[in-house]
N, C-alpha and C positions, 0 to 999 in steps of 0.2 A: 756283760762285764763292765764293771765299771770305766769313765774313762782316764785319759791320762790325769794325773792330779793337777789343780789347780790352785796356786795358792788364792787363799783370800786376803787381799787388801783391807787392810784396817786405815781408815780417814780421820787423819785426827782434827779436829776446829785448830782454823789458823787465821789469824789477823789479816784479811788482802793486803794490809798494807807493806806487811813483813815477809809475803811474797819477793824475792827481787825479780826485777824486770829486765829481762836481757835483749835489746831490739837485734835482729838478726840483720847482718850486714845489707844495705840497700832498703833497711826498710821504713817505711816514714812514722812507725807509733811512737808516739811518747806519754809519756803514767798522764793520766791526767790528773791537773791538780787540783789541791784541795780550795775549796773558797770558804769564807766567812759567810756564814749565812743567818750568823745574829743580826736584829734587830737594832736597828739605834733607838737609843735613850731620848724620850720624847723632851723634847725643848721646852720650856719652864712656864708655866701659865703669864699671861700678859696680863700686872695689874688693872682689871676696868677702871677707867678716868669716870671719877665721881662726877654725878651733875649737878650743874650751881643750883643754888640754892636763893629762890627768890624772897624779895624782899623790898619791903617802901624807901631803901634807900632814896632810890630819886625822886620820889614825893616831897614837897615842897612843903615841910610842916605848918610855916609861916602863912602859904595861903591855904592849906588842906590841912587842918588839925588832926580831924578825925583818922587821915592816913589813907581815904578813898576818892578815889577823881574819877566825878562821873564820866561816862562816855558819850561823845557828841553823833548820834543816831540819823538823823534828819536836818535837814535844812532848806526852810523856805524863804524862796528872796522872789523882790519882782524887780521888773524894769520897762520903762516905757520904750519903744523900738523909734518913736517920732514918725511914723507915718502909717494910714490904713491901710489893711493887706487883705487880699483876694486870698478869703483859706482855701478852695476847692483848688486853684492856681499852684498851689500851694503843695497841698495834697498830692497831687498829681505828680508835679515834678519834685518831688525833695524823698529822697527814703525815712525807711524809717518813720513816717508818719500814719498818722490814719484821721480821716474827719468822718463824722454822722452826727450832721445840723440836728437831727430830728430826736438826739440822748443828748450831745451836750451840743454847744456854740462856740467850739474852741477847737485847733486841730492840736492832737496829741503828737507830741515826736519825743523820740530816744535819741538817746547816746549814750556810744560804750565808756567812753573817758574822758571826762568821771562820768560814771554810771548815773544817771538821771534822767527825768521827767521835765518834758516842756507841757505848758497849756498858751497857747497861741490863741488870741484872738483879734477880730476884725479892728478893733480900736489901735493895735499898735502894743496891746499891753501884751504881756509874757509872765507867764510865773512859772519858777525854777526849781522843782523839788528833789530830792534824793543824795544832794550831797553832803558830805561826813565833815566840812568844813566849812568854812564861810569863802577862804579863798576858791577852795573848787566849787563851789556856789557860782560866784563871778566867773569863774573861766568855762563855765557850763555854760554859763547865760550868754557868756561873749561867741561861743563856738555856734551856739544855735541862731545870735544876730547874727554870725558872719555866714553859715546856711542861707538864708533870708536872703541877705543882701545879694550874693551868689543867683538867684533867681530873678534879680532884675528889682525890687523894692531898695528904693533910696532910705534905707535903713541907719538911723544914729542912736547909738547906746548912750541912754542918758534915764537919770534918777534909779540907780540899781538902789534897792533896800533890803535888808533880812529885816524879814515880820516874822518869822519863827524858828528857836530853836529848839531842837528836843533831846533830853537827856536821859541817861538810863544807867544805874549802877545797882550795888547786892549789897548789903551789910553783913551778911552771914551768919545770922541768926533771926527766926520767927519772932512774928509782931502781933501783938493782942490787940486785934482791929475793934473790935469791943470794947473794950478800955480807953482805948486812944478817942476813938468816934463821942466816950461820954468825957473824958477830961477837957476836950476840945470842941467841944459841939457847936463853936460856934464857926469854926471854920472847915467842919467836916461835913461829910454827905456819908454814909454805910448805910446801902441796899442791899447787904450779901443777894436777895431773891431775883435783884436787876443784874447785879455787875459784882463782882469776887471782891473786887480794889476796894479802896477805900479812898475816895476822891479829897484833898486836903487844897484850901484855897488860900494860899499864903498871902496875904495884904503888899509885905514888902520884904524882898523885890512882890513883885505882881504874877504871881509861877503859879501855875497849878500842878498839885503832885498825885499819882496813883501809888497809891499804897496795897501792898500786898502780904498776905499772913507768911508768905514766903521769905520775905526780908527782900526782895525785890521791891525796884523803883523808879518810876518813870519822871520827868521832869518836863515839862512845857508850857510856851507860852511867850520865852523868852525874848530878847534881842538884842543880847551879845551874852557869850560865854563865860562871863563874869556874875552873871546872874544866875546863871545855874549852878554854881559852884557856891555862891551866898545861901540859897535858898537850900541847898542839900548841909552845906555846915550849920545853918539854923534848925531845921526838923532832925540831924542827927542826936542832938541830947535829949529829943523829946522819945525819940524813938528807944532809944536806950532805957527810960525809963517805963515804957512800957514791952520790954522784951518777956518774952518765954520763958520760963525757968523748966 
């Protein structure tokens, strides 16, 4: 037999929210509540700060026409120390050096600042290479007498000279070494098969220039930085007129 009847419950979709919540006395539940769970609105792109933009402004047209200032690469200075020195002596106690009589007859030393090259020899004589200026030239030369002096040689800095400076800048545009070596043959040398440059002997100032189908260019010879900067304002309109097209 069938059993007692049972009704059936029909469930109809209701909102939870539209349920009401009745907490029964002593009890600790409360609805929990709703939260924002949007997203914030992304904050506004940061204009990128433009970068300057270079320029010859600070070039000195007056003494740089062209708008190009060579760079000072090298410089060699000597100076006499005024008294003979014991290189092996030398050697030994001072860092940074090194001697072998039997390649050359001079003790080589470093230093970090300014970055250079000493040649030390028995005479008292010194020659001072690697510095990018003439003033750190001298304080090169003076840091390595006062080494010297520090190991017991009655050392006096006297007759400092620059006998060389070397220069080097771009034009930024190729050079018809070819052309240039035959309108000017009488101051040029072009071996391409020896050497790439094209060797140019400027009479005056007294400079010799390498020249490169690159538009690169070396400058030396000098002795003082006024001479580098004549000699490259003189070869610049020659240069010009044998450019690349």
């Amino acid at each position: 037999m069938p059993g007692p009847f049972t009704p059936k419950l029909q469930l109809s979709r209701m909102n939870i929210d539209d349920v009401p919540v009745t907490p029964s006395t002593g009890s600790s539940f409360q609805p929990t509540p709703k939260f924002d769970v949007s997203l914030p609105s992304p904050a506004p792109p940061t204009p990128a700060t433009p970068a300057p933009i270079s320029s010859d402004s600070d070039v000195d047209k007056m003494k740089h026409p062209s708008g190009i200032v060579p760079t000072l690469q090298n410089i060699v200075s000597t100076v006499s120390l005024g008294c003979t020195l014991n290189l092996k002596d030398i050697a030994l106690k001072a860092r940074n050096a090194e001697y072998n009589p039997r390649r050359f007859a001079a003790v080589i030393m470093r230093i970090r600042e300014p970055r250079t090259t000493a040649l030390i020899f028995a005479s008292g004589k010194m020659v001072c290479t690697g510095a990018k200026s003439e003033e750190l030239s001298k304080l090169a030369a003076r840091k390595y007498a006062r080494v010297i002096q520090k190991l017991g040689f009655p050392v006096k800095f006297t007759d400092f000279k620059i006998q060389n400076i070397v220069g080097s800048c771009g034009v930024q545009f190729p050079i018809k070494l070819e052309d240039l070596a035959i309108a000017h043959s009488r101051y040029c040398n072009y071996e391409p098969e020896l050497f790439p440059g094209l060797i140019y002997r400027m009479h005056k100032p007294k400079i010799v220039l390498l020249i490169f189908v690159s538009g690169k260019i070396v400058l030396t010879g000098a002795k003082k930085r006024e001479q580098i900067y004549t000699a490259f304002e003189s070869i610049y309109p020659v240069l010009q007129e044998q450019r690349k097209q």
